[in-house]
C-alpha positions in Angstrom: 0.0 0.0 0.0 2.7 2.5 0.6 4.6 2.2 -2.4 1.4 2.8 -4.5 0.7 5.8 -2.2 4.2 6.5 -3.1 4.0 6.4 -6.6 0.6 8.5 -6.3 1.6 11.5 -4.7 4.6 11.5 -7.5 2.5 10.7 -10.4 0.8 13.7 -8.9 3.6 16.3 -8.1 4.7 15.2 -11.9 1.5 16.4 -13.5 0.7 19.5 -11.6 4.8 20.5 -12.4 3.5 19.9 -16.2 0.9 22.4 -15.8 2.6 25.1 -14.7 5.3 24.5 -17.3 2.7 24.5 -19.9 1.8 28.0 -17.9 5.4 29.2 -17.9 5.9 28.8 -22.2 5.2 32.0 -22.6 8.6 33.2 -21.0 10.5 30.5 -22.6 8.9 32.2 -26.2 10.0 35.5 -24.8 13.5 34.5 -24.4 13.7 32.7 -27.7 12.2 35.5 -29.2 14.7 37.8 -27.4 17.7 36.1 -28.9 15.9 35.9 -32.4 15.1 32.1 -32.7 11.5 32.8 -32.9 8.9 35.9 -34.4 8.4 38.9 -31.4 4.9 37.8 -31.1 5.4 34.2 -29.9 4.7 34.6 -26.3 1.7 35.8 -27.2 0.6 33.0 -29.0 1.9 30.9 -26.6 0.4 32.6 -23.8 -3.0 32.5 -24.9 -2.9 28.7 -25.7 -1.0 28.0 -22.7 -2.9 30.0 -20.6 -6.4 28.1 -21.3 -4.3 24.7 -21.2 -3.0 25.3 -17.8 -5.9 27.2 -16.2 -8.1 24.3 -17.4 -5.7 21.5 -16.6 -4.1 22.8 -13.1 -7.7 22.4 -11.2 -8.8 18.9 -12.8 -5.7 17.4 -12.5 -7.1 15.5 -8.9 -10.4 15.3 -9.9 -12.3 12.1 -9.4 -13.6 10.0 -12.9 -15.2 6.4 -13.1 -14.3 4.1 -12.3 -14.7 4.4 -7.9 -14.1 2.5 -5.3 -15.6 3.0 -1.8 -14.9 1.3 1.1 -15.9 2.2 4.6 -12.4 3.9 5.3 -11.4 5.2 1.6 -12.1 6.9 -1.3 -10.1 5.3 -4.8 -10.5 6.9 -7.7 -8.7 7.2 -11.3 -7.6 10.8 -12.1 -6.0 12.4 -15.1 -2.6 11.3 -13.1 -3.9 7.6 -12.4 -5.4 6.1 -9.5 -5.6 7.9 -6.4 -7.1 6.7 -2.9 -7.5 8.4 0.3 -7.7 7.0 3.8 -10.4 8.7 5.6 -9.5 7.4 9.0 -6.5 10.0 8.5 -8.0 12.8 6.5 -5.6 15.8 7.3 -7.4 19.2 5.1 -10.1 19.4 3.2 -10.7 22.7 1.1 -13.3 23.8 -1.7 -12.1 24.6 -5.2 -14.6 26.7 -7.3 -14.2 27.1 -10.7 -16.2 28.8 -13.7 -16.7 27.2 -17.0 -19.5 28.7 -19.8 -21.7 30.4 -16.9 -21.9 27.1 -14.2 -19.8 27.2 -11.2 -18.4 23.9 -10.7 -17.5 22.6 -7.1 -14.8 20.2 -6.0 -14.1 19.1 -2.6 -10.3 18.3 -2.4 -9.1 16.0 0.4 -5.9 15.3 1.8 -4.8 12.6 3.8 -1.8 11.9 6.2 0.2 10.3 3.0 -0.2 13.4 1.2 -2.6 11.8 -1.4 -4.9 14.5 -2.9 -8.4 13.5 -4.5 -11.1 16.0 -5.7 -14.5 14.5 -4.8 -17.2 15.7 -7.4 -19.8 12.9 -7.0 -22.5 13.0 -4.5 -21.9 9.5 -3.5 -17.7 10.4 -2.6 -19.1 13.4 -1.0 -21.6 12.0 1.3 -18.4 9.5 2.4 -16.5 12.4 3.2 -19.3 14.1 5.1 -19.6 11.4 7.7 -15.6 10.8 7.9 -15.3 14.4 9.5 -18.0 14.6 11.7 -16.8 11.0 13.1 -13.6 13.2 13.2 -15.1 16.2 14.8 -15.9 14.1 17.5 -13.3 12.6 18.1 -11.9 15.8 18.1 -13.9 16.5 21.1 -12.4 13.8 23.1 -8.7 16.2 22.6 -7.8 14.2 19.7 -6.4 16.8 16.6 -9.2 16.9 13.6 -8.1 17.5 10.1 -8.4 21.2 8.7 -11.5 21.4 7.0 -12.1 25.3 5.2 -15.2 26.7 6.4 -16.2 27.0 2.9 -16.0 23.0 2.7 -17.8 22.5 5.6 -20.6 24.8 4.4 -20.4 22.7 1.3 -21.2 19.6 2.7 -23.8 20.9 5.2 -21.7 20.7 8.1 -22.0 24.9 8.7 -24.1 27.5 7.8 -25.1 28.7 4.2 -23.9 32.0 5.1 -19.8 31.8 3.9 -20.8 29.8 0.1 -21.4 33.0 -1.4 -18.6 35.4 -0.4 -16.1 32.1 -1.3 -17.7 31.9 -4.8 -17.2 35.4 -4.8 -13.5 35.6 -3.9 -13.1 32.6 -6.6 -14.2 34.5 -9.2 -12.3 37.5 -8.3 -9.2 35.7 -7.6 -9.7 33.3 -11.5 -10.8 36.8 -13.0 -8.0 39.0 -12.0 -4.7 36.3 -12.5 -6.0 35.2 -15.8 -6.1 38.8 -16.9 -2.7 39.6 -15.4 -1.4 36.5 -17.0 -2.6 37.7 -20.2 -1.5 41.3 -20.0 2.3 40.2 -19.0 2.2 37.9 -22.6 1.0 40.3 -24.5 3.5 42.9 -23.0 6.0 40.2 -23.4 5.0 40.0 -26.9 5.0 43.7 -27.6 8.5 44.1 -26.9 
């Protein structure tokens, strides 16, 4: 088990690294373009298509897909990095990602475990599992041992808090997607303008 928890979180760390160099081709254009290999407008080309590669890839890269695997302590699923599976007997964080594709929010809960295994539960089924792993966690929490971190936005999100803190979360989502796609795109175009 720990060498395919191992080969997981590496499988992992590889594929998010690929991401952001796919977000980071628009300063290798710039410096090819710099030295004359390439036309002055490459990073621009290569910002725009690296940009939606990388902003669309970086967020599903631990997302759960078919086929799953539940069992009363974890959560397997394949992901675009392979299989993944997280104990939930030693769930250490638990945060909400909230993305924004063609006017739909789209939610995904991403747990962490003690291993350092990441999986992004989408499906109701994953994310009622999860609900009932943290509130046996909460209490044992209450008996002085440590709980995982769980954001209050993910707790809100699986019904375990108050409505009240969804909105200003999807709000600082969009603000935060909004304004670093835009800088992104302003510093390859500038790159490409010189």
């Amino acid at each position: 088990m720990e060498a395919s928890t191992t080969r997981s979180v590496a499988r992992a760390r590889t594929g998010a690294a690929l991401a952001v160099a796919v977000l980071l081709l628009p300063f290798g254009g710039y410096g090819l373009a710099r030295i004359g290999a390439v036309p002055e407008s490459t990073p621009i080309f290569l910002g725009l298509l690296a940009g939606i590669g990388g902003f669309v890839m970086l967020p599903t890269l631990c997302e759960e897909r078919a086929p799953f695997r539940h069992t009363s302590s974890r959560l397997t699923a394949h992901t675009l990095t392979g299989e993944r599976s997280v104990d939930l007997n030693r769930i250490a964080g638990v945060r909400l990602l909230t993305t924004f594709s063609y006017g739909r929010t789209y939610r995904t809960l991403v747990v962490r475990d003690s291993h350092g295994v990441r999986l992004g539960v989408t499906t109701e089924r994953s994310r009622r599992k999860l609900r009932r792993a943290i509130e046996k966690a909460d209490a044992n929490s209450a008996h002085g041992v440590p709980g995982p971190r769980v954001s209050r936005a993910a707790r809100t999100y699986l019904g375990l808090a108050p409505q009240r803190g969804l909105m200003a979360h999807t709000v600082l989502a969009f603000l935060l997607v909004t304004v670093s796609a835009t800088l992104y795109v302003i510093v390859a175009v500038r790159l490409g303008g010189q």
